[in-house]
C-alpha positions as a printed Julia matrix, in Angstrom:
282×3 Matrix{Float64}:
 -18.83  -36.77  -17.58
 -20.92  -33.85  -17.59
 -20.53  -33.47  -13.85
 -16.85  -32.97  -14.44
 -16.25  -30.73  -17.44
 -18.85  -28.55  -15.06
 -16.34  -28.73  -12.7
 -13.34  -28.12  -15.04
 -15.59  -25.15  -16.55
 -16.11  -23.92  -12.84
 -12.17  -24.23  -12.67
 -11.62  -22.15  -15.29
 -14.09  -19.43  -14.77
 -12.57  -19.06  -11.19
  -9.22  -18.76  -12.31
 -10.03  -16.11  -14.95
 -11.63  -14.12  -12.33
  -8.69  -14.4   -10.22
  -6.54  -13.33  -13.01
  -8.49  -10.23  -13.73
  -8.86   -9.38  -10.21
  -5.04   -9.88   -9.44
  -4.47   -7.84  -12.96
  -6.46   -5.22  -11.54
  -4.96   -4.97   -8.23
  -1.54   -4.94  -10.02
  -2.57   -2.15  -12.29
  -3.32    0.29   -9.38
  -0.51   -1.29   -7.18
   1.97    0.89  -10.68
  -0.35    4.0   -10.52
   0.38    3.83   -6.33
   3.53    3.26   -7.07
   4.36    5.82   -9.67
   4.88    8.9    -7.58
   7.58    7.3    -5.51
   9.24    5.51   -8.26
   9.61    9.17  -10.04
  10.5    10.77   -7.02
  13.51    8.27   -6.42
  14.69    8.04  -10.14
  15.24   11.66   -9.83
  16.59   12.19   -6.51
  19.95   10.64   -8.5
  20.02   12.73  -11.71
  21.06   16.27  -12.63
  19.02   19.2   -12.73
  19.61   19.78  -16.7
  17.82   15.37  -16.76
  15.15   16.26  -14.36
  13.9    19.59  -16.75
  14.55   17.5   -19.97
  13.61   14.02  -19.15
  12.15   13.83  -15.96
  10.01   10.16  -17.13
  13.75    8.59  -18.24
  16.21    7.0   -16.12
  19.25    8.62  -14.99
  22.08    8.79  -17.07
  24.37    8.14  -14.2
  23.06    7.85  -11.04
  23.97   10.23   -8.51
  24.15    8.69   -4.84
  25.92   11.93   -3.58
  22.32   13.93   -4.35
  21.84   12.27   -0.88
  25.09   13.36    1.17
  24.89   16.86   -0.34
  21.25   17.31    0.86
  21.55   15.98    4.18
  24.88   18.49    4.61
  23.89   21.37    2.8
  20.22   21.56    3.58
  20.77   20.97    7.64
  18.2    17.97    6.86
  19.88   16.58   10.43
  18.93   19.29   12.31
  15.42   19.23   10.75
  15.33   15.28   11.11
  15.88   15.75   15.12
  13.4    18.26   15.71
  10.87   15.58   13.61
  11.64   13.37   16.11
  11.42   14.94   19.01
   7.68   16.46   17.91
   6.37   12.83   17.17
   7.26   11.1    20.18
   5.55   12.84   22.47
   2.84   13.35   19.94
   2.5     9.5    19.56
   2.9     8.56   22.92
   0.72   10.64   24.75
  -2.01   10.46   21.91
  -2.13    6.53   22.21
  -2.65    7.28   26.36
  -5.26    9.92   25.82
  -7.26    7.53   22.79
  -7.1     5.01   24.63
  -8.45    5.87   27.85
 -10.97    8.36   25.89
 -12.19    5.23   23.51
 -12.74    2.84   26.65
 -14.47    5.19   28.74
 -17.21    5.9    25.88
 -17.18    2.37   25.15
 -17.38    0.31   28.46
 -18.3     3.01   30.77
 -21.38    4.37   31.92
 -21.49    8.59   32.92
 -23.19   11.68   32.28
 -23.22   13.72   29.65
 -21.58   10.77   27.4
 -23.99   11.02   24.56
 -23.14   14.89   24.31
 -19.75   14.6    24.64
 -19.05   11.94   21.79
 -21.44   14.64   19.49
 -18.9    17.16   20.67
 -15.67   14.73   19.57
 -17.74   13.77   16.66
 -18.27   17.52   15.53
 -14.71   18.18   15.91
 -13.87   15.95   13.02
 -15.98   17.98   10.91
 -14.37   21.22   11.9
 -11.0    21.59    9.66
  -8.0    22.87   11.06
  -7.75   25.87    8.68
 -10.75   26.99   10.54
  -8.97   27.46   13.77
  -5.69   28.09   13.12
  -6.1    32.07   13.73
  -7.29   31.21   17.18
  -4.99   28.62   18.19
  -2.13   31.08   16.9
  -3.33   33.5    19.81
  -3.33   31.32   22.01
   0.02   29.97   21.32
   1.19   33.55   21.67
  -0.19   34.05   24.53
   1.61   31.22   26.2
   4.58   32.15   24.64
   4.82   28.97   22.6
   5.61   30.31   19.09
   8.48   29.19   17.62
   9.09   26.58   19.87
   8.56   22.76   19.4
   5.93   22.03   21.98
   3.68   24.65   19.8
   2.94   22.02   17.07
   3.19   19.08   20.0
   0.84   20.3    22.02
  -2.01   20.72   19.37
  -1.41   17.44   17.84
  -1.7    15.49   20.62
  -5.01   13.22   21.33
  -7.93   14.33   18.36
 -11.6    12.83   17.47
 -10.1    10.56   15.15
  -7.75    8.71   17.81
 -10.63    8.56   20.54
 -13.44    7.19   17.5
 -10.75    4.52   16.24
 -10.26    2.96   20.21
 -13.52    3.26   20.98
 -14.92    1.04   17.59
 -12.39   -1.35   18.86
 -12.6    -1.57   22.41
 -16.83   -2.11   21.61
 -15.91   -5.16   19.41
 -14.44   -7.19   22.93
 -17.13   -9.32   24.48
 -18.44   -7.69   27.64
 -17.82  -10.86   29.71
 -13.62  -10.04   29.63
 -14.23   -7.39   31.7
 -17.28   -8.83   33.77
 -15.09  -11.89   34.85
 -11.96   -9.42   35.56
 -14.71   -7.3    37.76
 -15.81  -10.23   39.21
 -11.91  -11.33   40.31
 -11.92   -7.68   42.18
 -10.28   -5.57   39.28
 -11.26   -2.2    39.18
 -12.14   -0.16   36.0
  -8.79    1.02   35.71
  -7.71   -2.36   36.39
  -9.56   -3.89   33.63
  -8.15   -1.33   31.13
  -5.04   -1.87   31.66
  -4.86   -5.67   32.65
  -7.35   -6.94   30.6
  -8.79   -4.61   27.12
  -5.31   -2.59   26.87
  -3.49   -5.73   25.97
  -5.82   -6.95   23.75
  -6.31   -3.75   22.11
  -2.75   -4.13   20.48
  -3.79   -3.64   16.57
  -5.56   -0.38   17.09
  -2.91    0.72   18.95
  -0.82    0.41   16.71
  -2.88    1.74   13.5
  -3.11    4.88   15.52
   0.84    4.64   16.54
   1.26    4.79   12.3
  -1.91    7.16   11.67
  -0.12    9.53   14.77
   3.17    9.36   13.3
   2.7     9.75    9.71
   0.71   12.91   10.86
   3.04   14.59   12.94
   6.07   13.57   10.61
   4.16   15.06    7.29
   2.86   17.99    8.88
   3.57   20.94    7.25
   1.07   23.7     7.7
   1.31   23.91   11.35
   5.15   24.05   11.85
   4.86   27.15    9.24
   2.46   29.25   11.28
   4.28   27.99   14.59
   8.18   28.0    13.92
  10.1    30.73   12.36
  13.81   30.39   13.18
  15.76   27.55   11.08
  16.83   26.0    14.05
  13.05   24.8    14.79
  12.31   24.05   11.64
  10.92   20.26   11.25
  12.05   18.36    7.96
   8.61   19.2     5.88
   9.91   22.99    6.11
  13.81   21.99    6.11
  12.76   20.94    2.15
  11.31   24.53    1.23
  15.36   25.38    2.05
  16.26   24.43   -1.31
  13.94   26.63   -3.39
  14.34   30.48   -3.27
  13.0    32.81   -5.21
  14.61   32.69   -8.65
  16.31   29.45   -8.4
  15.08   25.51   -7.17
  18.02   22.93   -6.66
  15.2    20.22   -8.02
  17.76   17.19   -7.53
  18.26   18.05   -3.91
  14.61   18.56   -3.56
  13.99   15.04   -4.47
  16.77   13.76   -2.62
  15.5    15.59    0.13
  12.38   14.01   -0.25
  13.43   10.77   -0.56
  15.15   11.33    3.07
  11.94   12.13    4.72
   9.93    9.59    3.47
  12.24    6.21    4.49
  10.73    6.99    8.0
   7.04    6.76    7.44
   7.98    3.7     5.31
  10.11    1.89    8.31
   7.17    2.68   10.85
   4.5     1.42    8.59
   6.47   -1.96    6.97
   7.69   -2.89   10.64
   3.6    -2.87   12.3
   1.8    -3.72    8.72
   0.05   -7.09    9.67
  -1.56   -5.68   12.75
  -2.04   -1.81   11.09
  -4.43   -3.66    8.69
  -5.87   -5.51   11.46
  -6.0    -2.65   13.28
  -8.36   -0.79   10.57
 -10.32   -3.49    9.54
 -11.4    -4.63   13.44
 -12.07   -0.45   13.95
 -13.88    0.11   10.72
 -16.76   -1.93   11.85
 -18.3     0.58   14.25
């Protein structure tokens, strides 16, 4: 008897602690949550409901908020030239990682410890710091206002190399030995053998590229200055001027630019956590 009501008490201290745990993951799930429930609820209401009420629900919901700020703000025009910056940027970034991260993981050359301080130091350095200097040399290759200005300096980055390298060091060294042994060379064994297995970092840093390329805003400002280069973080600034800010089109606008980064990280979730947690050890 007593050995089961300790059991039973066990039972019930387990479940208690899995009630406040799940109560506390729920509470900050809401606060997460918040900003984009607010944002959506008044993407669909009128400017006079967004300045009066702007915690309420809509009095009628306004689905055209969307059609009028896709038409009026040129959000398609934007939305293209957001596209056509992050592929590249994601591509050639998950190239350049990758082959970075596996040579300072599984190869052997000089100058490798100074190198990865160098990489290393660059995520220190913030890009406010060298913004003045990269706008030279942008202007100097005549690459202001122009769409391979923010491509170019986007591409590859410390973080990218760091998150495929932690990865690549978690495979077991006899993967590649026994591919080596079959008469693979290095190359070989990248792209045969740890490339394929590498999948969930690849894609944390396919969502990590993306989202920072889509969401960029600071660069594209320095860079691009005619409306017809403008990417969709700076096609939302269109609806505020100086006296006057269409605030239901601004949400609506935001709403629009969002669904992206939400579609990208919903369709590779499973192996984006993976991804991180496998990386994160290193």
């Amino acid at each position: 008897m007593r050995d089961t009501s300790l059991v039973s008490t066990g039972l019930r201290h387990g479940r208690l602690g899995m009630a406040v745990i799940y109560g506390i993951l729920l509470f900050f799930t809401v606060i997460a949550l918040m900003p984009f429930i607010w944002t959506l609820l008044n993407s669909v209401k009128t400017n006079n409901e967004i300045m009066g009420a702007p915690f309420s629900l809509p009095q009628k919901f306004l689905w055209d908020n969307y059609r009028e700020a896709w038409t009026t703000g040129r959000l398609g025009v934007y939305f293209w030239n957001s596209v056509v910056s992050a592929v590249p940027v994601v591509v050639v970034s998950i190239a350049i990682s990758s082959l970075a991260g596996y040579a300072f993981a599984r190869v052997s050359f000089w100058g490798k410890g100074v190198m990865l301080f160098l990489f290393l130091f660059g995520l220190t350095v913030p890009f406010q710091a060298k913004v003045i200097h990269l706008y030279y040399v942008l202007m100097s290759l005549r690459l202001l206002d122009n769409l391979w200005g923010i491509i170019l300096p986007s591409i590859g980055g410390p973080f990218g190399i760091f998150l495929m390298r932690a990865f690549f060091m978690q495979l077991p060294n006899e993967l590649s030995d026994s591919a080596k042994i079959d008469g693979c060379s290095e190359l070989a064994v990248f792209t045969r053998v740890m490339f394929p297995l590498a999948q969930p970092a690849v894609v944390s840093l396919v969502v990590f590229s993306f989202m920072g390329i889509w969401n960029e805003y600071f660069l594209p400002l320095i860079v691009l200055t005619s409306d017809a280069r403008r990417t969709l973080p700076l096609g939302v600034v269109h609806f505020q001027s100086r006296y006057y800010t269409d605030y239901r089109l601004v949400f609506a606008a935001l709403v629009l630019s969002i669904i992206p980064v939400v579609i990208v990280y919903l369709a590779f979730q499973r192996q984006f956590i993976r991804g991180v947690a496998v990386g994160s050890y290193r």
